[in-house]
C-alpha positions in Angstrom: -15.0 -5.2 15.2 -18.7 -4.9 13.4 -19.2 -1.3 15.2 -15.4 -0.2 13.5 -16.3 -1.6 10.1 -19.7 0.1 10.8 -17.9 3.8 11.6 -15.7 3.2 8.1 -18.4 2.8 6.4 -20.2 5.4 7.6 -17.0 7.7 7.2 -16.4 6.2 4.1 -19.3 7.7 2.7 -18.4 11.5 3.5 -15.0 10.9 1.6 -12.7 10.3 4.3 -9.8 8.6 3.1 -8.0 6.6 5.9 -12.1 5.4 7.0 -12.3 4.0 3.0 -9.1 2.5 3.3 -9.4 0.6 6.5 -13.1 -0.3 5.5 -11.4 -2.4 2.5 -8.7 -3.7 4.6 -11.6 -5.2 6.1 -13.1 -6.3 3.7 -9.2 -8.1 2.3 -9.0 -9.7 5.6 -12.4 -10.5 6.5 -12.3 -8.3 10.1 -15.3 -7.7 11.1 -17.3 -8.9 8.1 -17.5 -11.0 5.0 -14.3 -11.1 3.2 -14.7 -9.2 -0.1 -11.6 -9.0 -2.3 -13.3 -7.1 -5.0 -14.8 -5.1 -2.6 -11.8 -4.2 -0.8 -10.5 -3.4 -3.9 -12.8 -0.5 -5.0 -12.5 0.5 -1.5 -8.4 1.0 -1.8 -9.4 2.8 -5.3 -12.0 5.3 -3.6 -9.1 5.6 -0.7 -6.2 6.9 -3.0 -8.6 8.9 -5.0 -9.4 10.7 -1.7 -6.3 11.0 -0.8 -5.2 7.9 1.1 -1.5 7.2 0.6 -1.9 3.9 2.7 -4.9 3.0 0.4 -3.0 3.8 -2.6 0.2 1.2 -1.4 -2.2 -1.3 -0.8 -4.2 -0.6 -4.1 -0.6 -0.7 -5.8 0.0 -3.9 -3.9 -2.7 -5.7 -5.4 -1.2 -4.5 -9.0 2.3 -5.7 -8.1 0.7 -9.2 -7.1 -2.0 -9.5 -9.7 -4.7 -9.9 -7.1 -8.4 -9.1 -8.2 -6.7 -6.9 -10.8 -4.4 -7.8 -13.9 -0.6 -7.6 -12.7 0.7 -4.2 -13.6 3.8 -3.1 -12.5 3.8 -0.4 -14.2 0.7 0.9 -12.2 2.0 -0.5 -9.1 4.8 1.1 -9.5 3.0 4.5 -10.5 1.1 4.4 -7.2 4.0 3.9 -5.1 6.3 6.7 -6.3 3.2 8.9 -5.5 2.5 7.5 -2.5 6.6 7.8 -1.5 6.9 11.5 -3.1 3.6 12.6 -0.8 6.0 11.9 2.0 4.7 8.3 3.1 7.6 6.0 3.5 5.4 2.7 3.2 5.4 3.6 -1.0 9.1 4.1 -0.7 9.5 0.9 0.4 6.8 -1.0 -1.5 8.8 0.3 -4.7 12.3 -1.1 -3.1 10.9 -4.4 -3.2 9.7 -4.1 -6.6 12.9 -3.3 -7.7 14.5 -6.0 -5.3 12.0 -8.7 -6.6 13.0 -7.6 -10.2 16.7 -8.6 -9.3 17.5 -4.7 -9.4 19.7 -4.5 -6.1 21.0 -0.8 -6.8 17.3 0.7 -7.1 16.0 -1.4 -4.5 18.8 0.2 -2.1 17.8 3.3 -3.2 13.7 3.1 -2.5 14.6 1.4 1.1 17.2 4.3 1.8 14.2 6.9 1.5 11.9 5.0 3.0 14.5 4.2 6.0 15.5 8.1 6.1 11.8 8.4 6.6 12.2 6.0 9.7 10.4 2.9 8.1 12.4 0.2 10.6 11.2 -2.6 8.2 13.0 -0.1 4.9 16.3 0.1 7.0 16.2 -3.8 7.7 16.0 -4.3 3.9 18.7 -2.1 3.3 21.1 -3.2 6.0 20.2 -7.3 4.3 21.0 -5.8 0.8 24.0 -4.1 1.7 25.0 -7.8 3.5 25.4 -6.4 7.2 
């Protein structure tokens, strides 16, 4: 795993999104090297700035859950809709469950119904449990 964290690093450094991104996944989990949760932070920052939808989800996750940074849905929430309207159905359904975990069943439906048309199987399992089936 230290030669992978090495190559994100490395990648990392020439702007490649996804390489930023898994480099502070990392770093969140402690794969490969010290866990850093400030670290992975920046990382997931530097990610979505590049371009990373994945890094922007998990950068939005960390919003929604108050983790290293202040809690701000309304950030979260931001980087979701972006992440879902750039076509990456893991910000679809990351914005479902805000709504969900907010009590708001009809816009939660509607997040996991794009994310789910854009065949996220965990979206469409959320759906079909909101929907009682």
């Amino acid at each position: 795993m230290r030669k992978a964290v090495k190559f994100f690093d490395d990648a990392c450094i020439y702007r490649h999104s996804e390489a930023c991104n898994s480099l502070g996944w990392s770093f969140w989990k402690g794969l490969g090297i010290e866990q850093n949760d400030k670290h992975a932070v920046e990382l997931f920052e530097i990610a979505c700035t590049f371009g990373s939808q994945r890094g922007c989800v998990n950068l939005g996750a960390r919003y929604a859950r108050g983790q290293v940074v202040g809690k701000d849905l309304a950030k979260a929430s931001e980087l979701f809709v972006a992440a879902c309207a750039s076509g990456f159905a893991q910000g679809c359904s990351a914005k479902g469950h805000l709504h969900e975990e907010a009590g708001e069943r009809d816009d939660a439906t509607t997040w996991y119904r794009k994310a789910c048309e854009r065949n996220r199987r965990h979206a469409c399992k959320d759906l079909e449990r909101l929907r009682g089936r």
